[in-house]
Residue, then its C-alpha position, 0 to 999 in steps of 0.5 A: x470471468x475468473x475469481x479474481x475479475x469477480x471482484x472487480x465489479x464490487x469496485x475493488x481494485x487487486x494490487x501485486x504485492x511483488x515485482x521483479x524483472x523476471x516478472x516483467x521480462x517473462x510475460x508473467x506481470x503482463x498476463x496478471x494484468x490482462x487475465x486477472x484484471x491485476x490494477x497495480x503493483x507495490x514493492x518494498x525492500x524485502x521485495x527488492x531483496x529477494x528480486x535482486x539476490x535470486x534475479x540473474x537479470x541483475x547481475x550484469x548491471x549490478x557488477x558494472x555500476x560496482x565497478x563505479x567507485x563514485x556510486x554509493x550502496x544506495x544509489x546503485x539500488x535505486x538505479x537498479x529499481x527505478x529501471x524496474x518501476x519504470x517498467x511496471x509504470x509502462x506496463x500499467x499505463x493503458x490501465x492508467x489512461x483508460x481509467x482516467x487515473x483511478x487504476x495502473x499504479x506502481x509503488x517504491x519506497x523512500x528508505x525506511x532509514x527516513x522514517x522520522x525525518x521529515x526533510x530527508x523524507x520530503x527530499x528522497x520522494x522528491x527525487x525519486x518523483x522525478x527520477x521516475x518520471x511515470x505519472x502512475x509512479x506512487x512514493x511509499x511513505x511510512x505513516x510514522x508523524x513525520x512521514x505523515x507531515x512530509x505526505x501533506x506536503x507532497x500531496x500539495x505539490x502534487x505527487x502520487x503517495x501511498x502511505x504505508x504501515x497504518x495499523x490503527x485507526x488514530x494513525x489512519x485519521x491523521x493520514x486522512x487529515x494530512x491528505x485533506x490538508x494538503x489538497x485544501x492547500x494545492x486547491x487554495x493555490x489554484x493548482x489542479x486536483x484531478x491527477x493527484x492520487x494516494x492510498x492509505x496502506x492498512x495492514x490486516x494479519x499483523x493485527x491478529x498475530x499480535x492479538x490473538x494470544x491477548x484475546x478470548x476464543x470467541x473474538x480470535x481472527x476478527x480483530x483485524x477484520x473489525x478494524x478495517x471495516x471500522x476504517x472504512x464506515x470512517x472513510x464514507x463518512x469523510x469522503x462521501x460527505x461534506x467534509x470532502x464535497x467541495x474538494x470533491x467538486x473541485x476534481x480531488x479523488x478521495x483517498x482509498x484505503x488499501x488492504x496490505x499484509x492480506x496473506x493469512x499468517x495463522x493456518x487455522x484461519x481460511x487462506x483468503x479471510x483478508x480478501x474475501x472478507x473486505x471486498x468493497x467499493x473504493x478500496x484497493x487489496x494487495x496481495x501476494x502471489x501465493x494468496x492471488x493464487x489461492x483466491x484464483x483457485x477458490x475465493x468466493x467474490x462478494x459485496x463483504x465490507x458493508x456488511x456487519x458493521x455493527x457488529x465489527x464495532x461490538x468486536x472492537x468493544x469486546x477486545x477493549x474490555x478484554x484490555x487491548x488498547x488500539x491505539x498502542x497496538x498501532x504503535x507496536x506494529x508500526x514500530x515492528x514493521x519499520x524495524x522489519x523494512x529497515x532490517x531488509x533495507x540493510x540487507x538489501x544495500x548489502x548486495x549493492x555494496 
């Protein structure tokens, strides 16, 4: 067992942060799955960007669909990557099958363009559903309050969602709300339960990026850390009690939380601090391939998320009477974030166009 299946068995699941078809085509996703014990994939527009300027694997298939004056910038984008989630999907599809639906996931977002619209939200993770007709797809939604209503929606018609850019634990109750929400209504419908599956995508460094500077020594690098083990006591507390037992009963999977933006930003901090710091059961981290690597090379595998919850609460208190308001913050970087895959969209249309 490497580095990376150690944390298998603290009941973690290790996401890729990145996809493109030099990755499928080389063999390379297919060792990362069965050596490193990788269970899922997420892609985003920057992602894409990167795959679809530097991949010559696009090329041929890009220059024909520009040849069809028909297609719009966009629509030659998804057909492009809905190919490559496909291919993922399948790929990850024994993970899927012999896990019963907990592992083998494979993520695409609706355009961030979307992010306050809700029915053009509702609409473009619809189509995409369909268009990728994976039972291991998930539709990236942002977690912005239209974005979340469109979640509560979809989880009740019955599609996989990771919601993304949560930064704040405001943001991730409402998520959780919206989750329950829609399963009561699927439930009430007499609609299964038991293949529904969504994620809650926390993002960690952007926190302590934007923090830092606005706090004492003492506290720098742990806000985030403090953060997400506050969200996680939240999330034991909602889904390993009564608020969810009869859901539960009735097949519902709980809605993990997922560790996104774990590449550590600030040198002066260990490479690995946002994997090796929120190892726990019921949790998903997403990492990119250089931070895989550096954990494959000397990350250390332990039960980390449990642990010093009262002291990650006495964190959070310390950094609100030094004046951070948690809540802003959460709407700051979820503002920042959107503005980021929006600028990537933009550009990623650009090489479509």
């Amino acid at each position: 067992m490497n580095r990376l299946q150690a944390i298998r068995p603290f009941g973690q699941r290790l996401w890729l942060d990145n996809l493109s078809r030099e990755l499928i085509a080389s063999g390379e996703l297919a060792r990362l799955l069965a050596d490193d014990g990788i269970a899922g994939v997420t892609s985003n527009p920057a992602i894409f960007h990167k795959a679809i300027s530097t991949d010559p694997r696009y090329r041929d298939e890009l220059a024909q669909l520009k040849s069809d004056a028909t297609l719009s910038a966009e629509q030659r984008y998804e057909t492009l990557v809905i190919a490559d989630i496909q291919a993922a999907c399948d790929l990850t599809l024994p993970q899927y099958r012999a896990t019963a639906g907990d592992d083998g996931y494979v993520s695409l977002e609706v355009s961030p363009a979307l992010a306050h619209d809700e029915a053009g939200t509702l609409a473009a993770a619809r189509r995409l559903w369909v268009a990728i007709d994976r039972p291991n797809a998930m539709i990236k939604i942002p977690a912005t309050p239209p974005g979340i209503a469109a979640f509560r929606q979809l989880t009740a018609e019955g599609v996989n969602v990771n919601i993304t850019l949560l930064f704040s634990l405001k943001q991730v109750e409402a998520v959780w709300d919206a989750y329950i929400a829609g399963l009561s209504a699927r439930h009430a419908a007499g609609q299964p339960l038991r293949h529904v599956k969504a994620v809650a995508s926390f993002f960690l460094s952007r926190v302590d990026s934007l923090l830092d500077p606005q706090l004492p020594a003492a506290l720098q690098g742990k806000a985030a850390i403090a953060l997400a083990k506050a969200a996680y006591r939240r999330y034991l507390q909602r889904f390993h009690g009564a608020e969810f037992a009869a859901l539960h009963a009735a097949g519902a999977r709980p809605q993990f939380l997922l560790w996104a933006s774990t590449g550590t930003k600030n040198p002066a901090y260990s490479d690995v601090l946002y994997v090796e710091s929120l190892i726990g059961a019921d949790t998903v981290n997403t990492v990119p391939d250089a931070t895989l690597a550096l954990f494959r090379d000397h990350g250390h595998a332990a039960a980390t998320l449990a642990a010093d919850g009262d002291a990650a609460l006495a964190v959070l208190a310390a950094a609100q009477a030094a004046g951070i308001d948690f809540d802003a913050v959460g709407e700051q970087l979820q503002q920042g974030g959107l503005a980021l895959f929006e600028k990537a969209f933009a550009e990623l249309l650009q090489l479509t166009a």
